[in-house]
N, C-alpha and C positions, 0 to 999 in steps of 0.2 A: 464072936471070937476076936482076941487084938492082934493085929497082923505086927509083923516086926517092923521098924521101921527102916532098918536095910535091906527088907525085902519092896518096900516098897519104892527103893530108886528108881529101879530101871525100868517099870510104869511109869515116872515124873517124866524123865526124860525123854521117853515117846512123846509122852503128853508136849512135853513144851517144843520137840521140832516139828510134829504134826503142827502146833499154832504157828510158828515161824514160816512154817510150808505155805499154809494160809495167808499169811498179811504175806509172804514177797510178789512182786511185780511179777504178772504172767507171759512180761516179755522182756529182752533184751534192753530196750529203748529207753523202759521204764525206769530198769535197775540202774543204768547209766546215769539216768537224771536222780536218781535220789542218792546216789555215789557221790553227784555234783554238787549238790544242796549238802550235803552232811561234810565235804571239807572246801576249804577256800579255793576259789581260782586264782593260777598260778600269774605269778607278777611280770610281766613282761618286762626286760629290762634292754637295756642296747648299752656298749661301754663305747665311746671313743677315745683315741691315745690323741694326746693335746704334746706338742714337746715344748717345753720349757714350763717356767711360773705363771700362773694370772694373779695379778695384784688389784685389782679391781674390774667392774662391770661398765658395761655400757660408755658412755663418751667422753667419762672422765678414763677408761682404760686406755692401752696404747691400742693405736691403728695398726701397727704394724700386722703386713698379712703373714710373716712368719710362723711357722710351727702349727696354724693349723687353726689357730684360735679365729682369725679371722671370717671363717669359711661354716664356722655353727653360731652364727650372730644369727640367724634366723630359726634357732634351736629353742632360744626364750625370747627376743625381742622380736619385733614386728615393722617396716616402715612403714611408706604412703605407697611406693610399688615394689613389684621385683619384678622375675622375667616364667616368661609361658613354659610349658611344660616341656617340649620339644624342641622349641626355637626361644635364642634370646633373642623375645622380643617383651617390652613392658607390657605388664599388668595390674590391677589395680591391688593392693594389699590391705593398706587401712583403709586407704582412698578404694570407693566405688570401681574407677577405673581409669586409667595414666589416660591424663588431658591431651588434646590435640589440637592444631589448628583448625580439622577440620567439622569438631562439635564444637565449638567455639569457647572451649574455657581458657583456650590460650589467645591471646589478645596484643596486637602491638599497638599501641597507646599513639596519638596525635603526636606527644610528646617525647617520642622515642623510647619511652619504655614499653615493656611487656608486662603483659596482668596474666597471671594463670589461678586459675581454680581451682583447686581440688574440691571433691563431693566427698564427704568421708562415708564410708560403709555403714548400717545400719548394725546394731547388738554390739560394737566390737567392747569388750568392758579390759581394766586394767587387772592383773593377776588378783586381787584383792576384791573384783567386784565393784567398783567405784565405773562408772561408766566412763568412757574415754569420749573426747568431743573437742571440737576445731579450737577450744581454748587452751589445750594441754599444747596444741603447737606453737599458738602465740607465743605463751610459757617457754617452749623449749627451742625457741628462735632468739629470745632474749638471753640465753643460758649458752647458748652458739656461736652468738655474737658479741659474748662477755668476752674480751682478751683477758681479763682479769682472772679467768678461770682457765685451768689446764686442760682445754678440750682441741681434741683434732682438730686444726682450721679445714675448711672445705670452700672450693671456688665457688659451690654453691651460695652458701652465707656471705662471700665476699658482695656476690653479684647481689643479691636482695636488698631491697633501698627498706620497704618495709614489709608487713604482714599486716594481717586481719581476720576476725573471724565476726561475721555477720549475723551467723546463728551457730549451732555448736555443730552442725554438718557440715558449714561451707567455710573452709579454711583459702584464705586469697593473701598470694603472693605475689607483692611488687618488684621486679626486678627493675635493675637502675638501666639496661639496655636487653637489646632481644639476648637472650639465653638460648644453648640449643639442650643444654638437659632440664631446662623451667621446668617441665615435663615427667622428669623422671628421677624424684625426688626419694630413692634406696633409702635405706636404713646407713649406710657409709655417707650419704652426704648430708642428710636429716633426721639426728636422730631424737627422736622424738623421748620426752620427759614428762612424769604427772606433777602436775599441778598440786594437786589435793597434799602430795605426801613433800614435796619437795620448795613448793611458795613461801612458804615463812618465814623458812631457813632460807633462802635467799632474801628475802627482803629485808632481813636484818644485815644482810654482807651488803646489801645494795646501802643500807644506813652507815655500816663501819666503816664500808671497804678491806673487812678484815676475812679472807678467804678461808682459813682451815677451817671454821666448823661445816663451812657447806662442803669441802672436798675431801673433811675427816668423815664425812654422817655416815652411818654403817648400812646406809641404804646402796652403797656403791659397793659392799662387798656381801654382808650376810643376808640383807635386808633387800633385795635387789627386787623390784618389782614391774615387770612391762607386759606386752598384749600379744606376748608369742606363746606356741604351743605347749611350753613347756616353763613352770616357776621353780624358780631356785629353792632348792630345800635344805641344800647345807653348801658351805663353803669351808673349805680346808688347803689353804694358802700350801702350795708345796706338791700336794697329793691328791687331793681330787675334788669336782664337785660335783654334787648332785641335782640333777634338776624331774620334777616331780609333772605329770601330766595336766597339764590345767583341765577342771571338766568344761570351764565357761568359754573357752576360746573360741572366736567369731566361726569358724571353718566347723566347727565340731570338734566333739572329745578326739585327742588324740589315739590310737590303737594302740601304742605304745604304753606303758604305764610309766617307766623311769629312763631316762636318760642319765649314764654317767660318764664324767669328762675328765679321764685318768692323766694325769699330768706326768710325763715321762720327761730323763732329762735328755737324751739322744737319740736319733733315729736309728741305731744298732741295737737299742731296746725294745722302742715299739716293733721294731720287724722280730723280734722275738716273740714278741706280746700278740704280733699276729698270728704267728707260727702256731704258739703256744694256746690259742683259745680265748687270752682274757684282755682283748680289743677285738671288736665287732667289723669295727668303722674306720677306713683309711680315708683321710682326707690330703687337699691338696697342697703341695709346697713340704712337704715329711719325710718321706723317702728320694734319697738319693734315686739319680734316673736308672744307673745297674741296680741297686736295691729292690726299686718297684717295680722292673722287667725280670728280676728275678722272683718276687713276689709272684709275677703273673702266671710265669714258667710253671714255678712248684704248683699251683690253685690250678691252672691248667691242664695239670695232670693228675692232680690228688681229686679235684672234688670238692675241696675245701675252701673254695672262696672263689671270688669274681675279682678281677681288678679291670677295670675301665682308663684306656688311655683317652685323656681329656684336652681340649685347646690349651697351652697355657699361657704364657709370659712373654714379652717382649726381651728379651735376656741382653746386658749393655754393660761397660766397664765405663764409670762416672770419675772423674778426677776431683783431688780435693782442690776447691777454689780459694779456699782462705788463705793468704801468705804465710800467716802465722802460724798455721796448719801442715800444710805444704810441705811436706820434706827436700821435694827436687822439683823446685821455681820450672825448671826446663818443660815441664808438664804442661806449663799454663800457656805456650806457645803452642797457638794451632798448624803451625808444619811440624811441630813435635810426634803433636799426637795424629796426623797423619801418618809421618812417619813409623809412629808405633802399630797404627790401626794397620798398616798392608805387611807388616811382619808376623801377622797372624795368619793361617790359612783357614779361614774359617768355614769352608770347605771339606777339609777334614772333620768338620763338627757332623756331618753326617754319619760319620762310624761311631756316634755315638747315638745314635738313632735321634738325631735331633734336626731340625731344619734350618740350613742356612739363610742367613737374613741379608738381603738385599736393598730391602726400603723399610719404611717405619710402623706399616702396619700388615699384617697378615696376607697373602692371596687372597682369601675368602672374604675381607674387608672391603666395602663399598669405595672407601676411598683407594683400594690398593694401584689402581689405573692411572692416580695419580701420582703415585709416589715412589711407583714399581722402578727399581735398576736405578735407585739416587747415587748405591752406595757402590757401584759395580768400580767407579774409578780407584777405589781403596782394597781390590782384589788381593789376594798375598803376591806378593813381589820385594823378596827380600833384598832385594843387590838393590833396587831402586830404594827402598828403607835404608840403608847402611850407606848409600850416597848419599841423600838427603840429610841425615842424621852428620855425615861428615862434613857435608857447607856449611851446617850450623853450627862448628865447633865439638863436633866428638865422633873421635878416632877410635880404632883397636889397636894398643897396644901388643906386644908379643903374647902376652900370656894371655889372649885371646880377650881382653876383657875392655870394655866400651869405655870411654875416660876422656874428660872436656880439657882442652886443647888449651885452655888459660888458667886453669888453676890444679889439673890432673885428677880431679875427683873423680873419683866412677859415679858413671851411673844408676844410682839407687833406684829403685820401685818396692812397691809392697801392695801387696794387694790382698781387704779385705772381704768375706760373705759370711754368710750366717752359714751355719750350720745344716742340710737335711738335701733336699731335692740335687742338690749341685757339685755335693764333693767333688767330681771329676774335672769342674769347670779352671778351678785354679790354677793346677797343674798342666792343665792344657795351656793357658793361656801363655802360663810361667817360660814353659817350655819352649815354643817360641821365641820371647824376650832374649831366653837365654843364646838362644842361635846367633842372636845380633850384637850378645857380648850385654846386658844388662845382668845388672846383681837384681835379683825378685824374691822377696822374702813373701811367704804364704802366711794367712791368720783367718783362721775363722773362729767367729766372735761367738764366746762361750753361751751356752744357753740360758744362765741366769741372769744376760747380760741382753738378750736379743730384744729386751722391750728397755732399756735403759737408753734412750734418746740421745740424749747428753754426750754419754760416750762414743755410741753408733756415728753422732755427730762429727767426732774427732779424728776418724780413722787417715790415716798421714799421707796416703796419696794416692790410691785407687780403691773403689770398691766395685765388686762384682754385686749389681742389683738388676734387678723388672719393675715393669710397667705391664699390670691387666688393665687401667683406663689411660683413655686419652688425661686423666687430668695426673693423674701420678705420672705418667713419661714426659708428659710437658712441665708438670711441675721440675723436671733435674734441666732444663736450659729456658726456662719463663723468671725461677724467684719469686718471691724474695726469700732467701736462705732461711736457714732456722739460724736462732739464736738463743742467749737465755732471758732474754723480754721474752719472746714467745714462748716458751718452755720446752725448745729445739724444735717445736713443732718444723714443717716444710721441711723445705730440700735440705736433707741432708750436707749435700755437699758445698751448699752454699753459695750457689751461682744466681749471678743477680743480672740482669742483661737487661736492657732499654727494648732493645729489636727485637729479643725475644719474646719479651711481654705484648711489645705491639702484635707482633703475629699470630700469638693465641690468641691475643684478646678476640682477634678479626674474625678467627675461628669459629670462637664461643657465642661471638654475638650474631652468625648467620644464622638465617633461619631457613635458609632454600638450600634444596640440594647444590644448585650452579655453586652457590656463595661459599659456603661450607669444603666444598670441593677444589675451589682458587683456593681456600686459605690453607688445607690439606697440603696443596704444593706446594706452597712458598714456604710454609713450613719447613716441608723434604728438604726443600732447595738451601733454607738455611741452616741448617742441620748438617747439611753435605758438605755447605762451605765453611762452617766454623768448628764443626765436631765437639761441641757440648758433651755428649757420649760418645759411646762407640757402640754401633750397635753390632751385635756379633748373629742371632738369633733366635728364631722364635721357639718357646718350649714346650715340653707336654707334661701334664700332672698326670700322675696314677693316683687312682682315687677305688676306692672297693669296699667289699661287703663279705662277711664272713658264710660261709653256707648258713641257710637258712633267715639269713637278714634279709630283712626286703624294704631296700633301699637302695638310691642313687641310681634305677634306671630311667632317673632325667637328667644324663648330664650334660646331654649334648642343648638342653634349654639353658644349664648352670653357664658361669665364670667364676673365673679365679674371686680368692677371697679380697683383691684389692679392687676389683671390680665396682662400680656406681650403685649395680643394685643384681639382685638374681644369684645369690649362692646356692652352692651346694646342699643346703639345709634347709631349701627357700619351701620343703614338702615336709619337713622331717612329721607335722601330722602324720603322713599318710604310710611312715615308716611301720615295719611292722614286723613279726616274726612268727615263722615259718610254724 
């Protein structure tokens, strides 16, 4: 007999979930993993807010630690050290491990100089696969010490007479006298170049002397390739860039799969962009210091993020030294800016949760014993400011306003900063000035403008800057100024001193604690007596992580992004999410 075949549906359909019943997994565990294998695993990504443009990578980009960029160089690139997990102290990165006096790779020479060694790490390859090895340094010491080329200068490279690589593990550097950072050679003061992709094209600039095809070649923007956790995989001048997980990286695959580095133009954005979800990663130098305390507040009550108050900055008001520059000559007189430095109370900087600065480097600084209470004689003392200011020729008029006794002009000032962590600092300082009858115009330098040298160069008669190394706070009363032979590299402001130079130099070339420590103070002491800066004091970065980002709890190993070596990103491996 023929059965109908609508009648026979609803047998098929037993028939086929009794077989479905059969092949599924008899446990939970099972079904999980064949869940897993039948759709992709999900992409880990992490956003960070960058503020202002990046115009280029690596050592042809600007140094400047502003906006944030400075503090993820160890996001894709890699040095020879950074710093330990908990404590900054050196470690080894590409190098094996940061040389010492006491294994013998650091060396001082019959002849006065010092020989250090580096051992390079074993596996470390370039993002591409090409092995890295003690020639890519030789290479990228000649590329450092090109002036020809628009790269950071670094006191580093000044100091090195030459290099060598003996085998491709042992990279040897000659300095011209003892160094005290030989030793501790970061990604900020060596930054290291490949060979393989980058020699040819120099060695045809080394035949023309004709610079732009090697500092047009688009290995500096799309093309970008070095031996950190993370390879560039797109570049978008304006808006963002992406950086991709290297599998080959020495340390291991990163956890991480994407890194993205969203380019913001204001820090009243990104603290949106935190609010809002689509920035992960607060770094340091970005947010204003109420900004990041109030960041902290809200995340400490919501659940929504972590923010970490971190060491920061040497914080200083730098005068423009160039005449031509110069708006008010009166500046460059050191009882001037005496006079100017005790009309601040910088004292009252504590109700901004900030620490007043006394000497040149931190409490918690080895040297601070040295240097502690230099600047106690320039305490606020406005009546003694407003006498002094008047033996030199400027009175108060009635209308309350400061004005020089031979030709009646007022007293101008202006005072530039960038944009982000400081807003508050201007007006403070402004504030002040204004007690004692000074005109202070306020400018902070636009963010398409924060990496533009040139002009940062030019600001007319004060700027509000820091110092995270000894070589960037020496660099604003050591010299030699930027200029345009250099390509503004250096001191900004353009201070160029004999005496100065001598007493860093004294500094840099000790190698013993005693040594290093006398030169610490003669330092303070001449700092105290001629006031180069001002130093007002020491800052704090907030730096954080969105819930579920797992990142930045090493920050107290970190420094600031102007720092020698040891950033913020110096793990971003091991970064990961929740």
């Amino acid at each position: 007999m023929r059965r109908n075949a609508s009648n026979s549906l609803p047998f098929l359909m037993i028939a086929l979930l009794a077989a479905t019943a059969c092949a599924a997994p008899s446990n939970p565990g099972e079904r999980q993993s064949q869940d897993a294998l039948a759709s992709p695993p999900r992409t880990k990504a992490i956003t960070i807010g960058i503020i202002g443009n990046i115009e280029a990578m690596g050592a042809i980009g600007s140094g400047t630690s502003a906006g944030g960029w400075a503090s993820v160089r160890e996001v894709h690139s890699s040095g020879l050290v950074t710093s330990d997990v908990h404590v900054h102290r050196p470690v080894g990165q590409l190098a094996q491990s940061a040389p010492t006096l006491d294994d013998g790779s650091i060396s001082q020479l019959t002849d006065g100089r010092m020989r250090v060694v580096y051992t390079i790490r074993q596996g470390v390859t370039w993002q591409d696969g090409t092995p890295f090895t003690a020639r890519d340094l030789v290479f990228s010491y000649q590329i450092l010490n090109d002036r020809g080329i628009p790269t950071a200068p670094t006191d580093a490279v000044r100091f090195i007479e030459s290099v060598e690589a003996p085998n491709d593990r042992s990279f040897v550097v000659n300095f011209k006298s003892p160094y005290y950072l030989g030793g501790l050679l970061g990604i900020r003061d060596f930054w290291p170049h490949p060979l393989h992709l980058l020699g040819e094209v120099y060695s045809r600039y080394l035949a023309t002397k004709d610079v732009d095809e090697f500092i047009n070649l688009p290995y500096w923007t799309s093309q970008y390739v070095h031996t950190g956790p993370f390879r560039l995989a797109s570049f978008t001048p304006g808006e963002e860039l992406t950086f991709a997980a290297y599998d080959g990286y020495f340390l291991g695959r990163p956890r991480v799969d994407v890194v993205r580095m969203k380019l913001i133009g204001n820090q009243n954005t990104l603290f949106a962009n935190l609010l809002a979800g689509t920035v992960d990663v607060l770094l340091d130098g970005q947010l204003s210091h109420e900004l990041g305390f109030d960041l902290k507040d809200r995340w400490d009550v919501s659940g929504d993020g972590t923010v970490y108050v971190a060491p920061g900055t040497t914080r200083f008001l730098a005068p423009q030294w160039r005449p031509d520059v110069q708006t008010e000559p009166a500046v460059l007189d050191p009882r001037v800016r005496a006079a100017l430095y005790q009309a601040i109370d910088r004292q009252a900087i504590a109700d901004f949760k900030m620490q007043p600065a006394w000497s040149l480097v931190t409490p918690n600084n080895s040297y601070y014993e040295a240097t502690k209470d230099a600047f106690r004689p320039f305490a606020y003392n406005p009546d003694r400011s407003k006498s002094t200011l008047q033996d030199l020729g400027w009175t108060i008029n009635s209308d309350g306003a400061l004005r020089n006794t031979s030709d009646g002009r007022a007293f101008k000032n202006a005072i530039w900063t960038t944009g982000g962590s400081y807003d508050w600092e201007i007006p403070f300082y402004a504030s002040f000035w204004r007690k004692i009858g000074l005109e202070v115009d306020e400018w902070t330098v636009p963010a398409p403008l924060i990496r533009n040298l040139e002009y940062r160069a030019h600001y007319p008669n004060w700027e509000a800057s820091s110092g995270g190394s000894y070589d960037v706070l020496f660099g604003r009363f050591e010299g030699p100024g930027s200029s345009a032979e250099s390509g503004w590299q250096g001191d900004r402001g353009g201070y160029n001193d004999s005496r100065g130079r001598e007493l860093v130099g004294r500094f840099r070339t000790g190698l013993s604690e005693r040594d290093t420590m006398q030169a610490m103070k003669a330092i303070s002491d001449y700092v105290a007596a001629d006031l180069p800066i001002l130093i007002f004091y020491f800052s704090s970065d907030h730096v954080g992580v969105r819930k579920g980002i797992l990142a930045l709890d090493d920050v107290d190993g970190a420094a600031a992004g102007s720092s020698n070596y040891g950033t913020f990103s110096r793990n971003a491996h091991l970064w990961d999410i929740r």
